[in-house]
C-alpha positions in Angstrom: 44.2 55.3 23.1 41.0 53.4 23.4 41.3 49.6 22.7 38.8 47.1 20.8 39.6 44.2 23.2 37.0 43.5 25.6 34.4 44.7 23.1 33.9 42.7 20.3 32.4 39.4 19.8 30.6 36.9 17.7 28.0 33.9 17.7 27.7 30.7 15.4 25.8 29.2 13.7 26.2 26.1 11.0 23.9 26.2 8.0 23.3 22.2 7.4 21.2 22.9 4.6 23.7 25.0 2.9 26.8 23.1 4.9 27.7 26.6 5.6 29.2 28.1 8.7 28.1 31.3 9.3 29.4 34.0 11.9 27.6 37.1 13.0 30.3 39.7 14.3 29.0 42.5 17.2 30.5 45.1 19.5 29.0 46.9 21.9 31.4 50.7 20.9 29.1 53.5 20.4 28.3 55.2 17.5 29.6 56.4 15.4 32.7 54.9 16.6 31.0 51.1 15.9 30.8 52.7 11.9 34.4 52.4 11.3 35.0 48.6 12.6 36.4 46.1 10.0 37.1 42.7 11.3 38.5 39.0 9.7 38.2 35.7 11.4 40.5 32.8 11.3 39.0 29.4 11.3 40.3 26.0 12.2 38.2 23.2 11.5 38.7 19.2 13.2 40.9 18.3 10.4 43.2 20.6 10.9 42.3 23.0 8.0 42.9 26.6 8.9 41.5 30.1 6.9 43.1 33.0 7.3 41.4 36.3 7.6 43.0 39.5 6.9 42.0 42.8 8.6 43.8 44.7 5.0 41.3 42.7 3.5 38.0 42.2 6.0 35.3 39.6 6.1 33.1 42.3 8.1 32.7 46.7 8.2 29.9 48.4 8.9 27.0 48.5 6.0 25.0 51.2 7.4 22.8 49.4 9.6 24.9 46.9 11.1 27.4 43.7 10.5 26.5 41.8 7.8 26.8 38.1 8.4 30.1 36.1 7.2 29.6 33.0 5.9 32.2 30.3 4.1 31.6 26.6 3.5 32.5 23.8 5.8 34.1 20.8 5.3 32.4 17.8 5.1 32.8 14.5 6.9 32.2 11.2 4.6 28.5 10.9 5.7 28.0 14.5 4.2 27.4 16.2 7.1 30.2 19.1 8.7 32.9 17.4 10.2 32.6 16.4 14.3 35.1 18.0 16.3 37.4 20.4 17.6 36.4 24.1 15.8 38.6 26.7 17.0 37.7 30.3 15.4 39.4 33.9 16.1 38.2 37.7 15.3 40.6 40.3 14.6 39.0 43.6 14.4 40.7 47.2 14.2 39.3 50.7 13.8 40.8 54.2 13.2 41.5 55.6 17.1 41.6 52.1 18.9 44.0 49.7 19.0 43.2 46.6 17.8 41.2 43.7 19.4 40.9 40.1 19.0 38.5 37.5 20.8 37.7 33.5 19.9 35.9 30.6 20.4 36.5 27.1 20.8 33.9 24.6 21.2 33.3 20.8 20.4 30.9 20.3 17.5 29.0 16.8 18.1 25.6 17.9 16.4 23.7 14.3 14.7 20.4 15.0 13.7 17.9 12.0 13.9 16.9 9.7 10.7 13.0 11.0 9.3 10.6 8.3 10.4 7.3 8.6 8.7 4.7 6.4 9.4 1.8 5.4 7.0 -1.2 4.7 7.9 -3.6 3.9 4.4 -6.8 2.1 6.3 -8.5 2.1 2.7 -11.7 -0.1 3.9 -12.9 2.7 6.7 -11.2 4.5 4.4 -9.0 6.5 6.2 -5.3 8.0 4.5 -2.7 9.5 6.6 0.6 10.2 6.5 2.2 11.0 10.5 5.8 12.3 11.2 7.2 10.2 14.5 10.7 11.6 13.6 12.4 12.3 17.0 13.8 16.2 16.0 15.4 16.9 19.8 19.1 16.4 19.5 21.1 15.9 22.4 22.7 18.7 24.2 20.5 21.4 22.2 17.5 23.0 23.1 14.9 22.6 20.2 14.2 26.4 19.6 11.7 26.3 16.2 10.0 23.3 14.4 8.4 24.2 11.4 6.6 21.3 9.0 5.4 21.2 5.5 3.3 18.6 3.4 2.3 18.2 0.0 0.5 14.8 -1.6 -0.2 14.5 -4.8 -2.9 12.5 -6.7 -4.5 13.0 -10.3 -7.6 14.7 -8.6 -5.8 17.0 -7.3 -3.1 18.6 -4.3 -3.1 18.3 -0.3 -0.6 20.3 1.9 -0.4 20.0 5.6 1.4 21.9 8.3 0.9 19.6 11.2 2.5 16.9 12.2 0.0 14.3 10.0 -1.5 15.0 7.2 -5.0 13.7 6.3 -5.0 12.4 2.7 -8.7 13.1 1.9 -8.7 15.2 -1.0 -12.1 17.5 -0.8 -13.5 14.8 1.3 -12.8 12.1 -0.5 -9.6 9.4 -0.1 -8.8 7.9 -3.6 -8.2 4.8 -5.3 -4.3 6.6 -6.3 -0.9 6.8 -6.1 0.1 9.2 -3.4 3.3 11.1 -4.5 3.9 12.8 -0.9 7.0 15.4 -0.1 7.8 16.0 3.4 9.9 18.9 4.8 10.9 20.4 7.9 12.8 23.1 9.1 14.4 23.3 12.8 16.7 25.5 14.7 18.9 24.2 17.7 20.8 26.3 20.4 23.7 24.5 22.4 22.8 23.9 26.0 26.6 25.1 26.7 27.2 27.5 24.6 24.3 30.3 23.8 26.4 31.4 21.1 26.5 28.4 19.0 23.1 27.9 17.0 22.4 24.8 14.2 20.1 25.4 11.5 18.8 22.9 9.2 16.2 21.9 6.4 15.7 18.8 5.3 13.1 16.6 3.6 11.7 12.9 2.0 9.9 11.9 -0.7 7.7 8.9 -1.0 5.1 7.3 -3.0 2.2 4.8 -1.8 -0.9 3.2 -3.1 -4.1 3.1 -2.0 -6.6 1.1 -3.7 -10.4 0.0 -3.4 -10.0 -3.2 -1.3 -12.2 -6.7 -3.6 -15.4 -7.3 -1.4 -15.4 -11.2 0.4 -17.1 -12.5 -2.9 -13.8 -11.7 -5.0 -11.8 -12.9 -1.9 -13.7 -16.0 -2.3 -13.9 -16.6 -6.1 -9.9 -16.7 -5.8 -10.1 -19.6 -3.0 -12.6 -21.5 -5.4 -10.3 -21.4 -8.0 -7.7 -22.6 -6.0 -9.6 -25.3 -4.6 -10.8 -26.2 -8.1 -6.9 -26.6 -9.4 -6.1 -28.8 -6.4 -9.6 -31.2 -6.5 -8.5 -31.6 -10.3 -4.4 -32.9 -9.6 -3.0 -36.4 -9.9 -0.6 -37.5 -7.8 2.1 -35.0 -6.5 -0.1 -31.6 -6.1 0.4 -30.4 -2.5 -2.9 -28.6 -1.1 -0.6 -26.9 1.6 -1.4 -23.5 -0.1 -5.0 -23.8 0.1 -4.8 -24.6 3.4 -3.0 -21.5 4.0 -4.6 -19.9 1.5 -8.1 -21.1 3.9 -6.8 -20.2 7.0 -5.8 -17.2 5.9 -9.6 -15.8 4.6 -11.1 -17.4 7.8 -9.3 -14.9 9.7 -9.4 -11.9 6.9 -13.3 -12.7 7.2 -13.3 -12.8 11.1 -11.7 -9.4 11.5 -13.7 -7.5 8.6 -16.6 -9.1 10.1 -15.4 -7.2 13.5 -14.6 -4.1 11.3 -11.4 -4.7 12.8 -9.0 -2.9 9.9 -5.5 -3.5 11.4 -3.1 -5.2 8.9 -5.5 -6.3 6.3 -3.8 -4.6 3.5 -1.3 -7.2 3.8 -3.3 -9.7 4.3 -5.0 -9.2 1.2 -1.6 -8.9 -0.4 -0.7 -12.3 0.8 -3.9 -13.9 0.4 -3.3 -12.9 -3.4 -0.1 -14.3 -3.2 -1.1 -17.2 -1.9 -4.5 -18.0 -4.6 -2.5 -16.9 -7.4 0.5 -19.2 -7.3 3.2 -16.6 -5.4 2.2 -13.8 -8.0 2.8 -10.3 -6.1 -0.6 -8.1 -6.4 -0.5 -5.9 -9.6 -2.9 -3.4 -9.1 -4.1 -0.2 -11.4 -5.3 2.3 -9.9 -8.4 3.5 -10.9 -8.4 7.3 -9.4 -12.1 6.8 -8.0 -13.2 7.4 -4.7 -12.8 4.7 -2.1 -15.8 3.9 -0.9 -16.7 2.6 2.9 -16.2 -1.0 2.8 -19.0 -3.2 2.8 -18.5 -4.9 6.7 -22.0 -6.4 6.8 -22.5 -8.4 3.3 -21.2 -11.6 4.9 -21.2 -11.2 8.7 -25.5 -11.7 9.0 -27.3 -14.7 9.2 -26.0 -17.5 7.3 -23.6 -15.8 4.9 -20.4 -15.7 3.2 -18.0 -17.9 5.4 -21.2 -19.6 6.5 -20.1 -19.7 10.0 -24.3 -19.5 11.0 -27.0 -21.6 10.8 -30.3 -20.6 9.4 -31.2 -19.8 5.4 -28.1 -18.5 2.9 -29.4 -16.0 0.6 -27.8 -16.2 -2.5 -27.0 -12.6 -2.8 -25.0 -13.0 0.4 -23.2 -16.5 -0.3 -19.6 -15.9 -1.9 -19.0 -17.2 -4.8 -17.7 -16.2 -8.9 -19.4 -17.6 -11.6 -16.7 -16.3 -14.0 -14.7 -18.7 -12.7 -17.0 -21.8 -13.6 -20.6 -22.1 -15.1 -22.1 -22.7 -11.9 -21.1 -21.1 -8.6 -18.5 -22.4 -5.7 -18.7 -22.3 -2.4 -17.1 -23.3 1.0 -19.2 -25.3 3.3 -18.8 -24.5 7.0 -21.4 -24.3 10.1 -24.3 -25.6 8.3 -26.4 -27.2 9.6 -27.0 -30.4 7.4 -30.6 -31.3 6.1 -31.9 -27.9 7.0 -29.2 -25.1 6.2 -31.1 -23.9 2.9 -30.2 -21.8 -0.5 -32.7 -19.4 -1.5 -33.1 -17.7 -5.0 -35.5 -16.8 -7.6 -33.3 -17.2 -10.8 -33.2 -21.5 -9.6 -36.7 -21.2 -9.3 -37.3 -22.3 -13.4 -34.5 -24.2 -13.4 -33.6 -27.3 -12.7 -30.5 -26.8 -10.1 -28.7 -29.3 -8.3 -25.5 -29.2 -5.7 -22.4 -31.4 -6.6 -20.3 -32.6 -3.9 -16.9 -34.0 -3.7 -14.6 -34.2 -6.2 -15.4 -31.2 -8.8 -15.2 -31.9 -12.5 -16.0 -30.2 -15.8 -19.3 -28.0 -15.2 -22.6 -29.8 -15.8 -20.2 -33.0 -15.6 -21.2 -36.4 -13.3 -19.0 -36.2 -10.3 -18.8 -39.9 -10.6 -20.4 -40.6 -6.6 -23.9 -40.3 -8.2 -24.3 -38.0 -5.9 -26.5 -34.7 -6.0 -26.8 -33.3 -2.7 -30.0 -30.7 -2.9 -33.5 -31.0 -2.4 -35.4 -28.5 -4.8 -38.9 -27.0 -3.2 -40.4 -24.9 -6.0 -43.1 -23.7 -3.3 -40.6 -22.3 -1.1 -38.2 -21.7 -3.7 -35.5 -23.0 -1.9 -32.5 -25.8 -1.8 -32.3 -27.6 0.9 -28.3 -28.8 1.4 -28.0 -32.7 1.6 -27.2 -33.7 5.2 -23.8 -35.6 4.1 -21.9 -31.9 3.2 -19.8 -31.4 6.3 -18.2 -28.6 7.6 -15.0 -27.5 5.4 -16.6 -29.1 2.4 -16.4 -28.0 -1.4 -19.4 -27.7 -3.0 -20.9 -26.6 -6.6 -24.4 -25.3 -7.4 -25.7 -25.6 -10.5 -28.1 -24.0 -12.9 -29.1 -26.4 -15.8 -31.3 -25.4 -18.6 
């Protein structure tokens, strides 16, 4: 009589998103002799657990067309994942005019897929979004066979979805002053470089959620020094100035590097500069849900403008200051050039204005120096800057009716 052995066999496969082993059964006997095949397997897993299968009661017969796959759940290790290790599994198959046949496997499962690295780039001042998978999928000792990504970002205007590996976050267009809810998935299959037999499905995923946000021009940058500056000039004994300092050093170089439209880490920067102008206080921002707009890199970096790091006339459209802050407006001297360095604006003109250095009190107030450092020209309509104010200087202008 005819025998099975020799002519039956079986791959596997573990399910990782289902923790599922699954094990397709096959035989090369001819029809219709393949038709009346039953089979069972037995399965010993690394701790030791062993399933009996039962040819009086089979896992497998014939369903027409074929073998339908067996599955049954693994056990997991205490990371979650199936357990590493020694699997050893066995097929006993039998069929009306052959004797029966058996045939197993034994293999070494040591399958670790990589953590999901996403980086996240939000340049809002170009503005660009984008969200970038640098997950390392290859796994060692398998061959990468299928890689298959999906995106999806939210925001209240409306729904992006990617395929690629990076998804841009413009929404028809447009990047957005939103939260980003963003859900990343991908879907992989592995084969074993050893064994062509044993295959590792898996699905995964990771949610995040990031905010991007319509970066304060220099002149709100700036208001927040003043204020600073203007809680320090006004302390007795005991106030430390070291965070205006930083706080200084800090929008000298944010200034430098917008001025170079040079993007790279200033969304932390601006987070710290915050921090650092508003006594520790992490940035609380709303979101607005409005289109970023490009960032304004040239208010500030031409002529003699905010920063004042030029020579030549300030404009007062372009000098930084907040005059919610105080009734007139503050600025930072640096890089004039005294006696000639002038201010220039038609709402002085019918005023009379004058430019209080030192020691900054109350608004409209005597500094106590006698001192106002300004020379009005109604013909030119101009200020000239007193050539005492030096470089790193504090300085008020004032409007007086």
């Amino acid at each position: 009589m005819p025998t099975l052995q020799g002519h039956i066999s079986f791959t596997v496969k573990f399910n990782l998103t289902l923790n599922k082993l699954s094990l397709q059964f096959s035989s090369d006997i001819s029809s219709p002799d393949i038709e009346g095949i039953t089979a069972a397997f037995d399965v010993r897993q690394p701790d030791g657990l062993i399933r009996d299968g039962n040819t009086a009661s089979p896992d497998v017969s014939w369903n027409g067309s074929g073998f339908p796959e067996f599955t049954l759940p693994l056990r997991l290790a205490s990371d979650g994942n199936p357990q590493r290790g020694t699997y050893f599994i066995q097929v006993s198959a039998i069929a009306t005019g052959y004797d029966a046949g058996i045939f197993s496997r034994e293999f070494n499962y040591q399958f670790e897929l990589p953590e999901i690295i996403i980086a996240k780039d939000f340049d809002v001042f170009t503005p660009a979004l984008s969200a970038t998978d640098e997950t390392q999928h290859d796994v060692q000792e398998y061959t990468t066979n299928t890689l298959v990504r999906s995106w999806q970002a939210e925001i209240p205007a409306g729904v992006i979805i990617s395929s690629a590996s990076s998804i841009d976050l413009a929404y028809s267009g447009a990047y957005y002053d939103s939260l980003y809810k963003i859900y990343f998935a991908v879907n992989s299959t592995y084969t074993n470089d050893m064994y062509s037999w044993l295959t590792v499905e898996a699905g995964r995923g990771i949610y995040f959620e990031k905010a991007a946000f319509i970066p304060p021009a220099m002149a709100i940058l700036f208001s927040w020094l003043s204020a600073l500056k203007l809680h320090e000039v006004g302390c007795d004994c005991g106030c430390s100035k070291s965070e205006y300092n930083k706080a200084l050093a800090l929008y000298k170089l944010i200034r430098e590097k917008l001025c170079a439209e040079d993007t790279d880490c200033l969304n932390e920067m601006f987070s710290t500069f915050y921090s650092l102008t508003h006594n520790g206080a992490v940035w609380q921002y709303t979101n607005t849900n409005l289109v970023i707009p490009p960032y304004d890199f040239t208010t500030g970096c031409s002529g003699n403008s905010p920063g004042l790091v030029n020579t030549g006339t300030v404009v007062v459209e372009c000098i930084i200051g907040n005059t919610a802050v105080v009734t007139g407006t503050v600025y930072t001297v640096s890089g004039l050039t005294n006696g000639s360095d002038t201010v220039t604006s038609d709402a002085f003109i019918d005023k009379r204005v004058r430019v209080v250095r030192g020691a900054l009190t109350l608004p409209g107030q005597d500094p106590g120096d006698g001192s106002y450092y300004y020379t009005k020209i109604p013909s030119a309509n101009n200020i000239i800057l007193n050539s005492l104010l030096v470089t790193g200087e504090f300085i008020r202008i004032e409007t007086i009716s």
